[in-house]
N, C-alpha and C positions, 0 to 999 in steps of 0.2 A: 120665247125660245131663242137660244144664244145660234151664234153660226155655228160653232161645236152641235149641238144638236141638230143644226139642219146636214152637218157631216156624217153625223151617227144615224139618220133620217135615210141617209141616201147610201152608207152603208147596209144598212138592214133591209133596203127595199132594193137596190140593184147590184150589191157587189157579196154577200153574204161572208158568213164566219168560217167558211172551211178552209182550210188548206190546199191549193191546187199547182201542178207544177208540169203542166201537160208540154209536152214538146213543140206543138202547134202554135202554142201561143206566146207571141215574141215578149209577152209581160214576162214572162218565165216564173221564177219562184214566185208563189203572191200567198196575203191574206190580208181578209178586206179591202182588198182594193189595192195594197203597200206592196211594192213588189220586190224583190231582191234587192235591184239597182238603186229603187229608192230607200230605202232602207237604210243601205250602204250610206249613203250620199245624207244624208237626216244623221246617221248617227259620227261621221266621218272614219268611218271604218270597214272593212270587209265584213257583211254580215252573213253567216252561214245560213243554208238550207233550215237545217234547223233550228236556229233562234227564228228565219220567219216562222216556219211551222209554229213555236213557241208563242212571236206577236201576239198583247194582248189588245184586246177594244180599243181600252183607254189611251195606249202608246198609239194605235192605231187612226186615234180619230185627232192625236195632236200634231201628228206626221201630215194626214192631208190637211187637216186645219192650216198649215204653218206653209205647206208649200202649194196646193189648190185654192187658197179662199185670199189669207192676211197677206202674205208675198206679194203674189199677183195683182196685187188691188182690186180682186173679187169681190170683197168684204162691204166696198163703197158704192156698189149696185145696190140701191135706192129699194125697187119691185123685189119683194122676194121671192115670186116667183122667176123672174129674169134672174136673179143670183141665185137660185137653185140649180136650174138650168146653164148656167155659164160655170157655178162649179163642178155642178156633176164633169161637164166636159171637159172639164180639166183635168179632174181626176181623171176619167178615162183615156184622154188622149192627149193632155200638159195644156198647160195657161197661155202659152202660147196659141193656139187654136183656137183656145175658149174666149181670148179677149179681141184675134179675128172675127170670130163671131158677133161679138158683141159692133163692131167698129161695121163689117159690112152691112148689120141691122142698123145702125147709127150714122154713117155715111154715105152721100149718095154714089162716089165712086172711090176707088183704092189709089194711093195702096192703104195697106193694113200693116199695119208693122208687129200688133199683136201685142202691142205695152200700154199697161193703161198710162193715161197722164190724163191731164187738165181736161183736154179734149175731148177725146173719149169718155171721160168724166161727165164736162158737162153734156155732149150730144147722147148717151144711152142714160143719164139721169132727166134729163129734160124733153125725153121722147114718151109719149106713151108704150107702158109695157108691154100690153098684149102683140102691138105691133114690134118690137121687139124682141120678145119672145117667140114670136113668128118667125121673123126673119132669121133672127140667128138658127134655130130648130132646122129649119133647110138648109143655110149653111153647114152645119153638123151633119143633115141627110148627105149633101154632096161630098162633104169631108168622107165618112165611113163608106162613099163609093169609091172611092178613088181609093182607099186606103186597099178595100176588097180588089180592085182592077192590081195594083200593084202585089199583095201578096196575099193570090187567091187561096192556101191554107186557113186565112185566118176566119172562112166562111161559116167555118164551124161556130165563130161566138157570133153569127147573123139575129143575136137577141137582144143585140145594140138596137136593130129598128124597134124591137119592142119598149126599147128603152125610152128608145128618143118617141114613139106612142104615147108611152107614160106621163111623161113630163108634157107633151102638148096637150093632153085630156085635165091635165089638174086644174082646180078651178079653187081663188085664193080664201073664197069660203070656206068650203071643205077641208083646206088645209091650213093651220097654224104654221104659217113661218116664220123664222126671226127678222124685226127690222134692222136695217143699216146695223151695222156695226160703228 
């Protein structure tokens, strides 16, 4: 399994194919996960309501492939459990966040600057995963607290926790990931 499949993996199980453009939710226009803004920004253009509506999969899964996984240097997280987990989060709430995460399971104190390099590199590939993948999973609980403390509308997608559930229950039998890129 390629990381494009671990993208279309975590599209299909957490961000689904419909179209949605709810008020509440500061993504605003979205499909699968791609939201207006990004969109925009991927194709370097103002992209309307309706071309997202349009978005297909395939456009879909090489927009966050390109700016969730290969960009950020997601791609080089070793565990693929630990880099399902660091990109889901990224999707949901950008690379920056996602490779705090990775850096406060990885370091013993801050700061976090949130880029991968060398460091990061070798301390979240030379750490065991499972403890990893712990850590960072709380890091992302207390992220989407604070996100909720700051703009309590956005309570209504509170299926982020079930999300971040998701991802701590998988176990790397069960699941076929891709290795390294």
């Amino acid at each position: 399994m390629t990381d494009r499949d671990l993208v279309g993996w975590l599209i299909d199980r957490f961000e689904g194919h419909a179209f949605t453009n709810a008020a509440c939710d500061r993504g605003g226009a979205t499909r699968y996960g791609v939201t207006q803004a990004l969109y925009s920004a991927y194709m370097r253009r103002t992209m309307t309501v309706a071309e997202v509506k349009a978005l297909t999969r395939p456009i879909a899964i090489d927009i966050l492939h390109s700016e969730f996984c290969y960009k950020p240097g997601l791609s080089q997280v070793r565990d693929p459990l630990v880099r399902l987990c660091a990109v889901d989060f990224a999707i949901h709430s950008g690379p920056r966040p996602a490779v705090r995460s990775l850096q406060y399971a990885a370091f013993p104190k801050p700061p976090y600057d949130g880029l991968w390099g060398p460091q990061t590199d070798a301390a979240v590939n030379g750490a065991d995963g499972d403890e990893i993948r712990r850590w960072m999973l709380s890091y992302r609980l207390r992220f989407l607290g604070k996100v909720l403390a700051r703009y309590p509308a956005q309570a209504k997608w509170a299926g982020w926790w079930h999300r971040v559930a998701t991802l701590n229950e998988l176990d790397a039998p069960l699941l076929t990931l891709p290795a390294a890129a």
